[in-house]
C-alpha positions, 0 to 999 in steps of 0.5 A: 481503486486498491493500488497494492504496493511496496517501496524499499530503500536502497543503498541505505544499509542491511536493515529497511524496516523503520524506513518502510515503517515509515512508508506506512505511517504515511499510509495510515495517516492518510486515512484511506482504508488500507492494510498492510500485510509482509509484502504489500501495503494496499489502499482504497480510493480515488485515483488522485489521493491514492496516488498522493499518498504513494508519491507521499510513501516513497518520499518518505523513504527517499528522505533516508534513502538515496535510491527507493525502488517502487513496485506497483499494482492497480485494480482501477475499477471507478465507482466501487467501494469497498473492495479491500475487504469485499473480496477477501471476505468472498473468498472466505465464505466460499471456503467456509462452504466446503 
């Protein structure tokens, strides 16, 4: 499955970036395939350590944060692999056909 999602702390001052950073060295550590991108952080996997490192992610802000909002979506499609880069490499072939 890909779960895109992103967790912002709120309550915790103007700037979020080195709590959400390490919302992301969670990620990365995980080693799950992901990226990160300015909106989305997005992993592959099953069910059960995606969801493991989303849960790992927001208490990672909760640490410094008193409140974390959580914004979530799911593409739950068992058994395939790949698709993190699967579907942004069609989309690239198709527009280097034009």
């Amino acid at each position: 499955m890909l779960v895109a999602f992103s967790v912002t702390p709120i309550g915790s001052g103007d700037s979020v970036g080195d709590a959400v950073a390490e919302a992301v060295r969670v990620v990365r550590a995980s080693g799950l395939p992901n990226r990160t991108d300015a909106m989305f952080t997005t992993i592959e996997g099953e069910w059960d350590e995606v969801m493991a490192v989303v849960k790992q992610a927001v208490d990672a802000v909760a640490a410094v944060s008193p409140r974390v909002s959580l914004s979530l979506k799911a593409d739950v499609r068992p058994g395939v692999t790949g698709a993190l880069t699967a579907k942004v490499e069609h989309i690239e072939r198709v527009l280097n056909q034009s």
